[in-house]
KOLMARZA-301204 format. One line per 10 residues: number of its first residue (from 1); their letters; for each residue z, y, x of C-alpha. Coordinates in nm, 3 decimals. Last residue first. Layout:
residues N
NUM	A	Z:Y:X  ... $
***
This chain:
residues 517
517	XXXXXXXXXX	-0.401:-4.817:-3.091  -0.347:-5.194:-3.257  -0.728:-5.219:-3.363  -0.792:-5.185:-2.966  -0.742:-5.549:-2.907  -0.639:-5.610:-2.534  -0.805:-5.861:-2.348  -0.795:-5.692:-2.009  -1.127:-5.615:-2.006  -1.104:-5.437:-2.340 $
507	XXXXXXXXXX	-0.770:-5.241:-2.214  -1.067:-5.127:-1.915  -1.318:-5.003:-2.184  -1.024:-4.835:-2.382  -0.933:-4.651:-2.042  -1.294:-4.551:-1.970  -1.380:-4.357:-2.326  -0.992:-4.174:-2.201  -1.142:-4.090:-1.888  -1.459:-3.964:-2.034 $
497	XXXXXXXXXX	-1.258:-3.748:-2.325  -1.101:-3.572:-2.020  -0.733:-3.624:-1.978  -0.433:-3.402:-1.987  -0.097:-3.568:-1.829  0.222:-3.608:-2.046  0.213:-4.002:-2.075  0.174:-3.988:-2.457  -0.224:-3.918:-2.456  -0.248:-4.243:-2.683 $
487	XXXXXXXXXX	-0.523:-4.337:-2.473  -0.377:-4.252:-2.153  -0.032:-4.386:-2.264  -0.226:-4.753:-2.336  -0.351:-4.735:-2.008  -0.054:-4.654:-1.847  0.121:-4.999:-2.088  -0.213:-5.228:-1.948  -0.181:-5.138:-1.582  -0.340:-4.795:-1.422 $
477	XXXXXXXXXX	-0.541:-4.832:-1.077  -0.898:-4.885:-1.252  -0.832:-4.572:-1.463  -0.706:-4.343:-1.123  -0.971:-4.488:-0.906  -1.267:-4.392:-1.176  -1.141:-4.045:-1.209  -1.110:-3.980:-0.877  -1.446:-4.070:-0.793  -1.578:-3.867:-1.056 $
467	XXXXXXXXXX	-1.666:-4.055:-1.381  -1.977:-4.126:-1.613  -1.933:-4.423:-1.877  -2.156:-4.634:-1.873  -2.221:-4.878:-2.217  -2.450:-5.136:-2.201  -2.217:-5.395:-2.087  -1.890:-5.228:-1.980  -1.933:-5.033:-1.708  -1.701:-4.777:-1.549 $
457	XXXXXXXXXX	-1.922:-4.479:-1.356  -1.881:-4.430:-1.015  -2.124:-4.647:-0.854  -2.458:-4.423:-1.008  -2.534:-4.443:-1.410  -2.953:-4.488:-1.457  -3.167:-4.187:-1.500  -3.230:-4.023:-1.794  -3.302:-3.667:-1.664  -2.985:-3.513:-1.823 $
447	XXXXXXXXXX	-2.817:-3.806:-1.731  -2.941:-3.747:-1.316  -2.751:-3.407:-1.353  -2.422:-3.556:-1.438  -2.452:-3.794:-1.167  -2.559:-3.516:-0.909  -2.236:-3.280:-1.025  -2.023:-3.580:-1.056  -2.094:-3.688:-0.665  -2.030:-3.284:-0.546 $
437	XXXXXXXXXX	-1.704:-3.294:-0.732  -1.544:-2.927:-0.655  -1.212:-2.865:-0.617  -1.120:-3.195:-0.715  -1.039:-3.383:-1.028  -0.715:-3.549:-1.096  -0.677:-3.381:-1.426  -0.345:-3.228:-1.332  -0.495:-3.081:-0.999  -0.821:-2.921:-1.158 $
427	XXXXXXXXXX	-0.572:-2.760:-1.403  -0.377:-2.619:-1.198  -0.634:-2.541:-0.970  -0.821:-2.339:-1.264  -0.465:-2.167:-1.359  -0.411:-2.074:-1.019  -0.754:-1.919:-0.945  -0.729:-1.759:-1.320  -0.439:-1.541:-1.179  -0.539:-1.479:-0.822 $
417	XXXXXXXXXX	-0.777:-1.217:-0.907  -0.501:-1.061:-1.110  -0.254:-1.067:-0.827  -0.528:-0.865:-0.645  -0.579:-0.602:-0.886  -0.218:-0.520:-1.002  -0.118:-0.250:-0.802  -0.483:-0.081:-0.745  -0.559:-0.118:-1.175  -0.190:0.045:-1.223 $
407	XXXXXXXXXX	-0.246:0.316:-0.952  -0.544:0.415:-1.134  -0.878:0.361:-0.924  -1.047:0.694:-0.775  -0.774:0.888:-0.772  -0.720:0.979:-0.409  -0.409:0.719:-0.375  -0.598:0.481:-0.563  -0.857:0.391:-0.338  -0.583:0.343:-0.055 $
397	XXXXXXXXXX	-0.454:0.114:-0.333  -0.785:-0.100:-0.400  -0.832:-0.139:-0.049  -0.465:-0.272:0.049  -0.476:-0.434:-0.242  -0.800:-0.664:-0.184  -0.668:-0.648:0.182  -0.376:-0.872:0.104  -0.536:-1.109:-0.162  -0.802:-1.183:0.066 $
387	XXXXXXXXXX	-0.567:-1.230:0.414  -0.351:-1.477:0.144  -0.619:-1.717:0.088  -0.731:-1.692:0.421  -0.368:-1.750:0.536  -0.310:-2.072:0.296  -0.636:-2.214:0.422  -0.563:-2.235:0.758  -0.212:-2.310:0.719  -0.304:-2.613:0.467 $
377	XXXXXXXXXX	-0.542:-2.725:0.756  -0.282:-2.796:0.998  0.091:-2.744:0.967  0.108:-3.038:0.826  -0.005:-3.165:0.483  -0.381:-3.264:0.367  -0.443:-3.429:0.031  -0.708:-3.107:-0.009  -0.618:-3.184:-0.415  -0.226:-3.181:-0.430 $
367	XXXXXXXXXX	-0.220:-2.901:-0.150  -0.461:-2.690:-0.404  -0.183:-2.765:-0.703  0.086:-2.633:-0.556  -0.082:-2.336:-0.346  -0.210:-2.179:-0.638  0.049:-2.241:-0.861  0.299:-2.111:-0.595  0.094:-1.785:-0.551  0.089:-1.672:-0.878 $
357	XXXXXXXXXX	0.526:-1.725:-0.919  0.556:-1.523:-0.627  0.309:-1.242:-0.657  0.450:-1.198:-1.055  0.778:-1.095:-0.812  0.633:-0.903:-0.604  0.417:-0.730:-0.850  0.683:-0.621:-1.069  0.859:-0.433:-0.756  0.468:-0.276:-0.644 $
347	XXXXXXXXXX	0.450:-0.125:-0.991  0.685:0.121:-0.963  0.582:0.208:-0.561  0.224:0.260:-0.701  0.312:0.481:-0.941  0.515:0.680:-0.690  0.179:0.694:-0.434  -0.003:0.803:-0.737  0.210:1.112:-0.788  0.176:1.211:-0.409 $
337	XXXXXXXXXX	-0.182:1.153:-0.349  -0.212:1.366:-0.701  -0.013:1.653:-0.566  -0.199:1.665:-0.223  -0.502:1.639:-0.356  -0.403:1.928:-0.617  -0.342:2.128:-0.333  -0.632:2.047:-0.138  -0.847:2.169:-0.478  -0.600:2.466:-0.496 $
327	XXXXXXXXXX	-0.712:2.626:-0.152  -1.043:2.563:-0.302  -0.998:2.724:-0.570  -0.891:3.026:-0.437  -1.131:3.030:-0.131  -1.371:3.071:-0.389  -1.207:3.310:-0.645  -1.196:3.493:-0.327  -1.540:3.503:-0.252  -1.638:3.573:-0.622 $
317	XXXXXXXXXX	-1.432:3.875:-0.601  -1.599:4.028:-0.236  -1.944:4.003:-0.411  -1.861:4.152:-0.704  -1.680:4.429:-0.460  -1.993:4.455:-0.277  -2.177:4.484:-0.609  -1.993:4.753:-0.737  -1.985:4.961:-0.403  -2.395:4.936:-0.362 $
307	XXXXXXXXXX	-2.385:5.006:-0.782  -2.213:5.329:-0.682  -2.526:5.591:-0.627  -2.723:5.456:-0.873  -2.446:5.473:-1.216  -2.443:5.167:-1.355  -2.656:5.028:-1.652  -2.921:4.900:-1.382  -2.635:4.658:-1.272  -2.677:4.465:-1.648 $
297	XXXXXXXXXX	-2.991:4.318:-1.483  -3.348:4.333:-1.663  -3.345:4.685:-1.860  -3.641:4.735:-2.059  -3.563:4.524:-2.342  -3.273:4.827:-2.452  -2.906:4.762:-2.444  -2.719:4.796:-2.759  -2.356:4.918:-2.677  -2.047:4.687:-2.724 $
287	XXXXXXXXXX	-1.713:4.810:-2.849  -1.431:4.775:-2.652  -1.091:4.916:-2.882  -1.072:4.602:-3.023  -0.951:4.475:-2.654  -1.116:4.139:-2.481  -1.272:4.294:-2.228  -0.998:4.288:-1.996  -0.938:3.925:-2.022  -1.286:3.875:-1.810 $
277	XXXXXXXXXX	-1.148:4.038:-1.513  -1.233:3.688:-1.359  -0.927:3.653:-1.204  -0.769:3.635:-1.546  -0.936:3.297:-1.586  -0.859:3.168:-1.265  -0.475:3.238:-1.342  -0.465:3.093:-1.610  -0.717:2.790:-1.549  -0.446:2.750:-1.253 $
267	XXXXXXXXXX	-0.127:2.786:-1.433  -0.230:2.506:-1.677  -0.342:2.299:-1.370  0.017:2.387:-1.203  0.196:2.296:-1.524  0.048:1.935:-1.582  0.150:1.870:-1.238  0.503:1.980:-1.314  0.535:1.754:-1.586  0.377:1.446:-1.420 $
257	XXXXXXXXXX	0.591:1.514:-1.129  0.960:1.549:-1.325  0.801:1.233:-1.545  0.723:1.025:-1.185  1.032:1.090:-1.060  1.250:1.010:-1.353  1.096:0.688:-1.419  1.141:0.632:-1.019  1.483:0.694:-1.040  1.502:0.432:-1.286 $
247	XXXXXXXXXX	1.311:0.172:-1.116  1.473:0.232:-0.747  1.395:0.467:-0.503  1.331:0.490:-0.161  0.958:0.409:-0.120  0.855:0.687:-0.276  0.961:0.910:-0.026  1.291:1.155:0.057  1.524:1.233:0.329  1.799:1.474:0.362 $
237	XXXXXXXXXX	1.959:1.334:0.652  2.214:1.065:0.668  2.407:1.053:0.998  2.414:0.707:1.181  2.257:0.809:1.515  2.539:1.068:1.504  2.363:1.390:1.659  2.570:1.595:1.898  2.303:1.601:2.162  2.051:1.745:1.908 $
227	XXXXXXXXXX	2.333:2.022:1.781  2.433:2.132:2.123  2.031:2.131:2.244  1.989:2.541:2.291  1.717:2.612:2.371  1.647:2.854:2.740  1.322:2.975:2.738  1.205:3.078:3.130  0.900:3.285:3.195  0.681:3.310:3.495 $
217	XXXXXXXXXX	0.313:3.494:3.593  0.368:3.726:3.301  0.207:3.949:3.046  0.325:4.134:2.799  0.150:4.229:2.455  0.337:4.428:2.199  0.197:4.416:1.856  0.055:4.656:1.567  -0.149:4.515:1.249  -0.347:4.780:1.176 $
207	XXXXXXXXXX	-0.296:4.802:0.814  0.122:4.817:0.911  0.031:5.182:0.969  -0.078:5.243:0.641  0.148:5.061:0.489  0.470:5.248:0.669  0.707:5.021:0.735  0.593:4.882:1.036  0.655:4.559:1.174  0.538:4.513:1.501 $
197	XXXXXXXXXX	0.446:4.194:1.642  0.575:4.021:1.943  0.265:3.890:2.154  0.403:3.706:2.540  0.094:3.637:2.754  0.088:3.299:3.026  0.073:3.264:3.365  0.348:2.989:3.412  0.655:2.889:3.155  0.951:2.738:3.216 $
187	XXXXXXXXXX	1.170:2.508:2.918  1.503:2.462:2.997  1.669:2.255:2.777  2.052:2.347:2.739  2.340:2.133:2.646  2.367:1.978:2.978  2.466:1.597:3.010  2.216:1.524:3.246  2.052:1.845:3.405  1.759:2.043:3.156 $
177	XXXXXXXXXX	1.380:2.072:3.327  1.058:2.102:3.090  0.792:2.238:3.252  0.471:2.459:3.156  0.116:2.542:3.166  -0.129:2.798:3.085  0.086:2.961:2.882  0.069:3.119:2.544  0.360:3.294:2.333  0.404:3.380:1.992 $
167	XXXXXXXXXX	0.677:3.619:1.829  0.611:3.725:1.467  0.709:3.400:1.295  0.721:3.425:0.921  0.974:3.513:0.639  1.301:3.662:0.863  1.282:3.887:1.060  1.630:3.953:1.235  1.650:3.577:1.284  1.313:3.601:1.503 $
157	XXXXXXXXXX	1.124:3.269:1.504  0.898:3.180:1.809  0.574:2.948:1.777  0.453:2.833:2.138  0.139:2.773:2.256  0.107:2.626:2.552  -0.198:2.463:2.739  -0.065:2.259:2.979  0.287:2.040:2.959  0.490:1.898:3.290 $
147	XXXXXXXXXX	0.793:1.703:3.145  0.586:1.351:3.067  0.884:1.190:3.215  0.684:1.089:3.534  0.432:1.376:3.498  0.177:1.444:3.264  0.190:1.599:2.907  -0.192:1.724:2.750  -0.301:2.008:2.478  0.059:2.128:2.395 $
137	XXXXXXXXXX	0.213:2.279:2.067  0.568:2.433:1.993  0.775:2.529:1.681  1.082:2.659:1.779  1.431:2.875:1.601  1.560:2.592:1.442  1.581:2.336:1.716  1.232:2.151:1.841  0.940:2.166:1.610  0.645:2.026:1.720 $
127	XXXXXXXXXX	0.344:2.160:1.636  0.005:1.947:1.753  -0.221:1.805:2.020  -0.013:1.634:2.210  0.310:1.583:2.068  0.691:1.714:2.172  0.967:1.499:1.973  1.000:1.292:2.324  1.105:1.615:2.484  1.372:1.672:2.236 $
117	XXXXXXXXXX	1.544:1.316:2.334  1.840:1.162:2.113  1.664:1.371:1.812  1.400:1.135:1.755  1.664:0.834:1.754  1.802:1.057:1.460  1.493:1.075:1.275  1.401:0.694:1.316  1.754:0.624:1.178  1.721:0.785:0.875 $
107	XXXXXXXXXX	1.411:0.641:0.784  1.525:0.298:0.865  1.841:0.415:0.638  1.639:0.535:0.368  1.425:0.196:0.350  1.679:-0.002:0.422  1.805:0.129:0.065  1.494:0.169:-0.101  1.451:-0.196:-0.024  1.753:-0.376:-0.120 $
97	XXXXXXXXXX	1.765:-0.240:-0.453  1.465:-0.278:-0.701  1.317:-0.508:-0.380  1.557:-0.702:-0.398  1.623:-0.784:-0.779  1.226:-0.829:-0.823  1.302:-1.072:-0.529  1.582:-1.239:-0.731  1.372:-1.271:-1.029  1.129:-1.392:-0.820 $
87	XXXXXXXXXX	1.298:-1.719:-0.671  1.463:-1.769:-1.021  1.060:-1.829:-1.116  1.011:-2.030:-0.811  1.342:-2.249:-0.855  1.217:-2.311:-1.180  0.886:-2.416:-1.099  1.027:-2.640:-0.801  1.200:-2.906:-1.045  0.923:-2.880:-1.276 $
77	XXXXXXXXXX	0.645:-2.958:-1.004  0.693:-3.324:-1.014  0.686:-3.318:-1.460  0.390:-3.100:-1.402  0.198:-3.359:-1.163  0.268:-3.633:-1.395  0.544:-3.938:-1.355  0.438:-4.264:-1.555  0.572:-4.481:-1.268  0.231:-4.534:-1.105 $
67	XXXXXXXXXX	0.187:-4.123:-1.150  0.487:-4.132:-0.923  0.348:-4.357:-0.711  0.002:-4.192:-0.678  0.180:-3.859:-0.571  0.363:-4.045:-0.288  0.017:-4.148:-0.150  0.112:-4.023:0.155  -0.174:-3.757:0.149  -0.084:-3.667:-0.161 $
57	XXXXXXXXXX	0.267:-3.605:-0.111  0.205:-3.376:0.230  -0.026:-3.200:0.044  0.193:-3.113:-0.204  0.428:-2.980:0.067  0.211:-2.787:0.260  0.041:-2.613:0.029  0.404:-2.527:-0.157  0.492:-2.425:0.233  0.179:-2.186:0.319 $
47	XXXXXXXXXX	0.157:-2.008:-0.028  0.553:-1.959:-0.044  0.574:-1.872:0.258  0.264:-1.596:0.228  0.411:-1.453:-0.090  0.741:-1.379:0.086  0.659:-1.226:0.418  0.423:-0.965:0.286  0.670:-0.839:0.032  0.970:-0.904:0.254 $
37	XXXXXXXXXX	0.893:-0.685:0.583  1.010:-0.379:0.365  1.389:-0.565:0.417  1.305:-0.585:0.767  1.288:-0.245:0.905  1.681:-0.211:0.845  1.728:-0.503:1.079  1.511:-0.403:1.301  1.610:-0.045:1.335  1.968:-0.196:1.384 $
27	XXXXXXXXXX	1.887:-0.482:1.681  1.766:-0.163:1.855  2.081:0.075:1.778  2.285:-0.283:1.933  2.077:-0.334:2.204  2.205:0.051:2.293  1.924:0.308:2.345  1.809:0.430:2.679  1.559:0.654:2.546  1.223:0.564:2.720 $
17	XXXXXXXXXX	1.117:0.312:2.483  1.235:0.307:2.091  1.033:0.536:1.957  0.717:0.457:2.115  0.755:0.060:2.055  0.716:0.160:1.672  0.398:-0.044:1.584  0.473:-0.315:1.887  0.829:-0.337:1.751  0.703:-0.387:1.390 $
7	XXXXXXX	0.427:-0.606:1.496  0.698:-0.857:1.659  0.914:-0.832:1.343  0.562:-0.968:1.133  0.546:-1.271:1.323  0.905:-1.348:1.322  0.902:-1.308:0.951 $
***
């Protein structure tokens, strides 16, 4: 978590320097940033510690004494199963609740601390809007406070004309200058043009698109800052993502989308189809005329001297249509970014909490096989592990978000890669085999070829019976009663038909008669 809070204030370090904030509004953005911390955070501790752990048993041994004692890998894990799956039920919980709500007030409180300082809010390189009245754009800030801009352009809007901005001005450069505690940014202007259209009533006049130019060497805009200095760093704007709602409002999200979606495409094919003019041909009263096999385009049928005007204004239709549906293309992006991104944020509270319970059977029973504990080698592996099932969803949701996956497939991809990975270990791990037995592999492979049984097979005159290392110290370690349980498979572990040929060989040994089994 402390890992994670120190990207955080490197990621944001831009909003928070320069403004003279209180520790305390600081210490606030972090604590409301950390809530949507816990889905990475979460998954990984449990990975790194249940590695840890279970290697730390096996590699005292303390794993062989319970199994000594008739105690199996699952009966050891019990304990911690069920404090894994009320583990994520209360993360499913948090992140239902916890996290739309931080997630609102983070936002919240990022727009405020914006407000503290306008001339923070300006960007290079793009609008900024500062008050209600200004949207302005500079190509480079310099100066110790960055307050000396070049390259102005500055939107103006006109209360008296309303629907658009009419008033734009452009200025080589430009300073921003306000005293401490004023209400007033003063914003100064150098050899720059002033444009103010003109709006004319008359169409015809309004055709040519009239303005006012004026030119001058220095111009002062005075804005007017009462309601920036004013702001309460704890007033709730109107803010809204996917990311700050719970289940239910999401249901209701995603349906009010779906359904509007689904009405923009119908509206579109409506409106591309009348477009087309070809609705107009669709009265009875139209009646087709034969057209002779002499005639090779249907523009001969036209009158000479206006089939130049016809096919300019063909020309000028398809053009539209064009732009038309392209303009609609990026609109549908947009739409379908959006609608996926709400999917996505649905999904993301189930997978959290499957996340949790995946991870801990992969970690469990891989520490119980690598016998190493620490903060070592089980950390190593732990964060590979997790660094593959991270960016497996990060890629298969920023693939979603443009529709190529579905937002269910991107949600769910990576814990489902990580599903038959646990279940394999788990089973691996209960077996007492390893990851992979490179000694088994070669002795199996010598049988097929006839070849004599290698050191790690149990003997018992003629008869070899082919084990893995592990396999063969677990039977020869067992007394007479775990031997018996093996056999019987009454001592709750699973047991390979080899291991259980090896325990009757070993009760033979011993004396025992296997007519009482």
């Amino acid at each position: 978590m402390f890992i994670f809070v120190l990207q955080t204030i490197w990621l944001y370090i831009s909003e928070l320097a320069g403004k003279d904030l209180d520790i305390w509004i600081v210490l606030k953005f972090l604590w409301f940033v950390s809530p949507r911390l816990i889905p990475l955070v979460l998954p990984l501790t449990i990975l790194v510690t249940s590695l840890m752990v279970f290697g730390s048993f096996s590699e005292k041994y303390e794993f062989a004494a319970m199994k000594s004692t008739g105690i199996s890998l699952q009966r050891a894990m019990r304990s911690l199963t069920f404090f894994i799956l009320g583990l994520s039920f209360v993360a499913f919980l948090f992140a239902n609740n916890v996290i739309p709500w931080s997630e609102y007030k983070w936002q919240n409180l990022r727009r405020n601390i914006a407000q503290l300082s306008p001339s923070m809010v300006i960007s290079e390189g793009q609008f900024s809007q500062i008050g209600d009245d200004f949207n302005i754009k500079v190509e480079e800030k310099s100066g110790e406070r960055e307050e000396l801009l070049r390259d102005v352009i500055i939107h103006k809007k006109n209360p008296d004309k309303p629907g658009g901005n009419y008033t734009v001005i452009i200025a080589e450069r430009g300073e921003l200058a306000s005293e401490e505690g004023s209400n007033t940014l003063s914003l100064i202007l150098f050899d720059g043009n002033y444009y103010d259209e003109i709006q004319e009533k008359d169409p015809i006049k309004q055709k040519r698109m009239p303005f006012v130019k004026t030119a001058f060497e220095q111009y002062t805009i005075n804005i007017d800052l009462t309601a920036l200095n004013d702001t309460d760093i704890d007033a709730d704007n109107n803010l809204s993502n996917h990311n700050m709602f719970n289940m239910s409002e999401l249901f209701v999200e995603i349906d009010s989308l779906s359904k509007s979606y689904t009405k923009d495409i119908i509206s579109f094919s409506d409106n591309t189809y009348y477009r087309t003019g070809i609705s107009k041909f669709e009265s009875d009263k139209i009646k087709a005329k034969p057209i002779n096999d002499t005639i090779e385009s249907f523009i001969e049928l036209l009158p000479e001297r206006r089939r130049p005007e016809i096919a300019k204004m063909a020309v000028s239709n398809v053009k539209s249509t064009i732009q038309y549906i392209d303009a609609k293309k990026n609109e549908f992006k947009v739409k379908t970014k959006r609608l996926n991104k709400f999917e996505m944020a649905l999904h993301d509270k189930y997978v959290l909490a499957a996340a949790c319970i995946i991870l801990f059977f992969v970690g469990a029973p891989l520490g119980a096989i690598i016998r190493k504990g620490g903060m070592g080698l089980p950390m190593v592996v732990a964060i590979l592990l997790f660094l593959t099932y991270h960016f497996i969803g990060i890629f298969a949701k920023n693939s979603a978000e443009d529709g190529t996956l579905h937002p269910f497939i991107a949600t769910w991809l990576s814990t489902a890669i990580m599903l038959p990975l646990s279940i394999w270990l788990t089973y691996r791990a209960t077996t007492d085999q390893g990851i992979f037995d490179m000694d088994a592999f070669f002795q199996r492979i010598a049988r097929l070829f006839g070849k004599k049984a290698t050191d790690a097979a149990i003997v018992d005159g003629d008869k070899a019976v082919l084990l893995t290392q592990q396999e063969k110290a677990m039977v020869l370690s067992r007394n007479e009663q775990q031997l018996i349980a093996i056999v019987n498979k009454t001592d709750g572990d699973t047991y390979s038909n080899e291991v259980i040929v090896a325990a009757k060989q070993e009760l033979l040994k011993k004396g025992y008669d296997l007519n009482k089994l």
